[in-house]
PARO-115808 format. One record per residue (C-alpha): residue number from 1; x, y, z. Coordinates in Angstrom, 2 decimals, padded with zeros to 5 digits. Each point is the difference from the previous one (the first is absolute). Layout:
<rs>
NUM X Y Z
...
</rs>
This chain:
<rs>
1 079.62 -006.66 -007.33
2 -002.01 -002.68 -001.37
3 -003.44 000.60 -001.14
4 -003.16 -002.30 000.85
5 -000.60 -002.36 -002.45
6 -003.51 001.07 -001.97
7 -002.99 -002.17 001.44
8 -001.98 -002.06 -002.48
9 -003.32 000.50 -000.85
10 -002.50 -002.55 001.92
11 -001.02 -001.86 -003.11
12 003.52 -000.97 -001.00
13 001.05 -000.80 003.30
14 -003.58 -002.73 -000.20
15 000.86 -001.30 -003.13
16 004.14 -000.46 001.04
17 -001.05 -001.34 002.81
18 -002.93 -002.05 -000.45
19 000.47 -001.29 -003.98
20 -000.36 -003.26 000.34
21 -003.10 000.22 002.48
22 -001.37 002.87 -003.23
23 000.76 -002.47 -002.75
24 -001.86 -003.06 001.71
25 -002.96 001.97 000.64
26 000.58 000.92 -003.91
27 000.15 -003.76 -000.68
28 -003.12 -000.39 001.74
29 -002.07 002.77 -001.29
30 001.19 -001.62 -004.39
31 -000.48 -003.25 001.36
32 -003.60 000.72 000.97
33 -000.71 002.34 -002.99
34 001.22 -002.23 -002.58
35 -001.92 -003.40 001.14
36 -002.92 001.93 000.39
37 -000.59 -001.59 003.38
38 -003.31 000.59 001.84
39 000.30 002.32 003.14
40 -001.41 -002.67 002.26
41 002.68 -002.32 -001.06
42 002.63 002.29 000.09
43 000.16 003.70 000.41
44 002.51 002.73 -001.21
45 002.55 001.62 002.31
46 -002.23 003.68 -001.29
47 -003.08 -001.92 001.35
48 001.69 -000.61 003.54
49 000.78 003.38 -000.01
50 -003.24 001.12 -000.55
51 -001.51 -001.90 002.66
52 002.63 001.09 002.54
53 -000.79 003.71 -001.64
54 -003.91 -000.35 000.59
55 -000.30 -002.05 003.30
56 002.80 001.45 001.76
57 -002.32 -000.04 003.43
58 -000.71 -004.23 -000.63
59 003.72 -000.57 -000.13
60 000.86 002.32 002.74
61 -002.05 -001.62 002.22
62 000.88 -003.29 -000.56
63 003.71 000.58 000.41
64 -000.70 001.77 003.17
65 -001.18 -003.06 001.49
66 002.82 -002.14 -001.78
67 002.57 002.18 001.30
68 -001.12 000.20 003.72
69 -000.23 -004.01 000.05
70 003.71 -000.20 -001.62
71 001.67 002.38 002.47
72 -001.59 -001.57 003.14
73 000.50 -003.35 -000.66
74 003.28 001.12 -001.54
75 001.18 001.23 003.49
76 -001.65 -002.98 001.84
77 001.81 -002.35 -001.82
78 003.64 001.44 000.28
79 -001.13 000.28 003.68
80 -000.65 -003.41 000.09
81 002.43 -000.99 -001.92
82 002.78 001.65 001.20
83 -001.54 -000.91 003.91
84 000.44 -003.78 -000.66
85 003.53 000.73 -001.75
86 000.68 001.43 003.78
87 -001.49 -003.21 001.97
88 002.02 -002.13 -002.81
89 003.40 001.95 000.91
90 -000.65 -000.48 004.01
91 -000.45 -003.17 000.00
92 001.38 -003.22 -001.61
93 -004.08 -002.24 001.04
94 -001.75 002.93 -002.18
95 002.70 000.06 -003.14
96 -000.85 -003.48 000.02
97 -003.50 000.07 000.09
98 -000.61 003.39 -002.01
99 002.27 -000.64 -002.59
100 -001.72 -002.77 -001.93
101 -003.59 001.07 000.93
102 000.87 003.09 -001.77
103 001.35 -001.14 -003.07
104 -002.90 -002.80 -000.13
105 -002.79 002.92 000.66
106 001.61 002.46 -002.38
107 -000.22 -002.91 -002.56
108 -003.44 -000.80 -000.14
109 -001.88 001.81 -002.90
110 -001.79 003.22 001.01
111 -002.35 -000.76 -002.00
112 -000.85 -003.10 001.70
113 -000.11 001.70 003.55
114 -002.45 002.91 -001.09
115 -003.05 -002.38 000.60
116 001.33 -001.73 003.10
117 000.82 003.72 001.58
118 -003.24 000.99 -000.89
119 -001.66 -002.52 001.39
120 001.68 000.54 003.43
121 -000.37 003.99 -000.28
122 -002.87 000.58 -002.24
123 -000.51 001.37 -003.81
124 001.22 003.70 000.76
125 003.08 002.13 000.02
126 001.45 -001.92 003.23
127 000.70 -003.19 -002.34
128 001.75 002.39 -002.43
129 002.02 001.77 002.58
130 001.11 -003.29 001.58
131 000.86 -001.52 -003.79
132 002.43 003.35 -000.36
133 001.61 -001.01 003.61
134 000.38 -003.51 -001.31
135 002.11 001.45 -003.28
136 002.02 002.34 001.61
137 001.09 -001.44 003.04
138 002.20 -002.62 -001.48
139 002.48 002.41 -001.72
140 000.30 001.87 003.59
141 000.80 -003.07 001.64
142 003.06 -001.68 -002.10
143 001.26 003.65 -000.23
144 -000.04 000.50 003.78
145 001.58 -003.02 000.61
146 002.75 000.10 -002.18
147 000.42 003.56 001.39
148 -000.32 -000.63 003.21
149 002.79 -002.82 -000.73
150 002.78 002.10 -001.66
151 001.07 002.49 002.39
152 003.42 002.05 -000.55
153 002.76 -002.86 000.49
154 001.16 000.12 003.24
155 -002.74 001.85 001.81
156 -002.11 -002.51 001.61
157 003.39 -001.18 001.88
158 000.97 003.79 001.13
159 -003.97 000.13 001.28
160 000.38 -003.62 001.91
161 003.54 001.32 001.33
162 -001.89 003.11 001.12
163 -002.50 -002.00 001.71
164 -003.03 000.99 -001.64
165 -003.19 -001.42 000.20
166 -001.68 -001.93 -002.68
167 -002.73 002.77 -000.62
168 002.71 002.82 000.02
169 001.65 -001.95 -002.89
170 -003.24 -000.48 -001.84
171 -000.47 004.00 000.58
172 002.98 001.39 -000.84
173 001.63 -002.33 -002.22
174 -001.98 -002.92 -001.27
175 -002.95 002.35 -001.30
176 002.06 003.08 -001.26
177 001.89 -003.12 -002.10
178 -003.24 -001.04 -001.50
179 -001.60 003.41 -001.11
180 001.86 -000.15 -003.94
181 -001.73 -003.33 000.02
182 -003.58 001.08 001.49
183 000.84 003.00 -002.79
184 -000.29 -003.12 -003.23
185 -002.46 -001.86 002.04
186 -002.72 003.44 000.06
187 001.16 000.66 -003.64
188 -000.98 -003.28 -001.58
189 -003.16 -000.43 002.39
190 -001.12 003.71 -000.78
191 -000.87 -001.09 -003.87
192 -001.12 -003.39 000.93
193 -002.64 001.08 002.77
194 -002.01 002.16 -002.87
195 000.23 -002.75 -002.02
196 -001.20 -002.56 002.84
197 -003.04 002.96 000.96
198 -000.82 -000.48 -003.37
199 -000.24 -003.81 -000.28
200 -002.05 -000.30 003.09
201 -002.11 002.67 -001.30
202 -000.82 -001.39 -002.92
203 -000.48 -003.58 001.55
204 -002.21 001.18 002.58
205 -001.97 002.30 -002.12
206 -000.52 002.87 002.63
207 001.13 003.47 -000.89
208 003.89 001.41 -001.25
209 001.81 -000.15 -003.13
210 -000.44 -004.11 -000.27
211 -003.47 -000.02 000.74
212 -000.22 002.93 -002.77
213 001.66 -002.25 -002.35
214 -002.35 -003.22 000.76
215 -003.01 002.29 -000.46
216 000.86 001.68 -002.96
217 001.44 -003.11 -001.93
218 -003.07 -001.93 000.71
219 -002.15 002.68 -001.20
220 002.29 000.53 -003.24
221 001.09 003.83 001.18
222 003.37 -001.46 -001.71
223 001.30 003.68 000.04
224 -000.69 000.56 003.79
225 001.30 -003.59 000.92
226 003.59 000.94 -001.84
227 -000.42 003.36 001.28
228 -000.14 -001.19 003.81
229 003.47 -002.85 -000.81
230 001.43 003.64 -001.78
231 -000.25 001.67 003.29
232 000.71 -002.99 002.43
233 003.34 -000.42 -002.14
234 001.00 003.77 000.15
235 -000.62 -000.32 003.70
236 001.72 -003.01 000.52
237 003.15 001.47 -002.18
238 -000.01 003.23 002.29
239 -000.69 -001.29 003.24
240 003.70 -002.24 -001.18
241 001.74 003.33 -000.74
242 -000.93 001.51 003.13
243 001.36 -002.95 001.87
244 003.02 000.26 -001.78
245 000.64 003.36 001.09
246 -000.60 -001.08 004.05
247 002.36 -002.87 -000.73
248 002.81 002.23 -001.01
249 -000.76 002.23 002.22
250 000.17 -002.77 002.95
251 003.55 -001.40 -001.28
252 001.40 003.34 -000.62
253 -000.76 000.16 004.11
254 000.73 -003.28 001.38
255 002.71 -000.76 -002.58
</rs>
């Protein structure tokens, strides 16, 4: 009978784990020390944690409202996404037309549409929420289409054969095809739409993790500024795992 292998204690499983992660954050913290740098110009990674220690409600906050942005205009934008993907698969006119409008939109600078958006929808969290939309729907769209595109060999011609309709082959083959690929499309969007919250946030200057940033940087709260990018990176680096994990557990279903 073979015995369970003994579990390691939780601060050698950290430092295994996450050594590289420890010994730039130990780079950081000598680098600082050693040049003597003022705090305002650059803090130490003990200073960030500090902050994060001793304003745990500022940052909590803040993310709150970061977060909630991200995951709606997260699922708007797959929506959207993935909903042109659809009108692009029915018919040849809107391939034609959507294709290159996309790619031309998706290629314009965000930070070059922020004050055109929020011109047309005013300085508040609408502007931010569309900005997210405008990041993430791109991925959902070449995704779905390329999805929606590679069907088992063989399967659209059994479904024509069985004289199905065009909306029972979008239902039960076309779409089921395309879920591994919506699966990518919602893993790199998740990461990029905290990322995009944040931008737009600290752009537009009115509340969230970005606008946190902006604030503190301009009035030299160096710690708190690196202490809001600390937490908008963990985020952004979690809300990727989690996405992984849906993805596999998508293809392990549709497969």
């Amino acid at each position: 009978m073979e015995t369970a292998a003994p579990k390691r204690p939780l601060l050698l499983r950290v430092v295994e784990d996450y050594w590289g992660i420890l010994l730039l954050l130990l780079a950081w913290q000598l680098w600082v020390v050693l040049n003597r740098f003022n705090p305002i110009v650059m803090p130490t990674p003990v200073a960030v944690l500090g902050d994060l220690v001793g304003h745990p409600m500022v940052y909590v906050r803040n993310v709150g409202i970061t977060l909630a942005v991200a995951v709606f205009g997260l699922v708007a934008g797959m929506a959207v996404g993935t909903g042109l993907a659809v009108a692009a698969w029915f018919s040849p006119v809107a391939s034609g037309l959507l294709n290159p409008l996309t790619v031309l939109f998706s290629s314009v600078p965000v930070v070059a549409l922020i004050p055109v958006i929020a011109r047309l929808l005013g300085y508040d969290t609408s502007t931010v929420l569309a900005i997210v939309v405008i990041i993430t729907f791109f991925p959902s769209f070449v995704f779905a289409s390329s999805g929606l595109r590679s069907p088992p060999p063989g399967s659209e011609d059994l479904f024509r054969v069985l004289g199905a309709s065009r909306l029972s082959v979008l239902w039960r083959l076309a779409l089921p095809a395309a879920m591994p690929n919506l699966a990518i499309a919602f893993k790199l969007a998740a990461a990029h739409a905290i990322l995009a919250a944040m931008v737009a946030e600290f752009l537009m200057g009115t509340s969230g993790l970005g606008y946190l940033f902006a604030k503190t940087k301009s009035d030299f709260q160096t710690e708190q500024a690196f202490g809001a990018s600390a937490v908008a990176t963990v985020i952004s680096a979690a809300a990727f795992l989690l996405a992984g994990l849906v993805e596999k557990r998508v293809r392990a279903r549709y497969a």
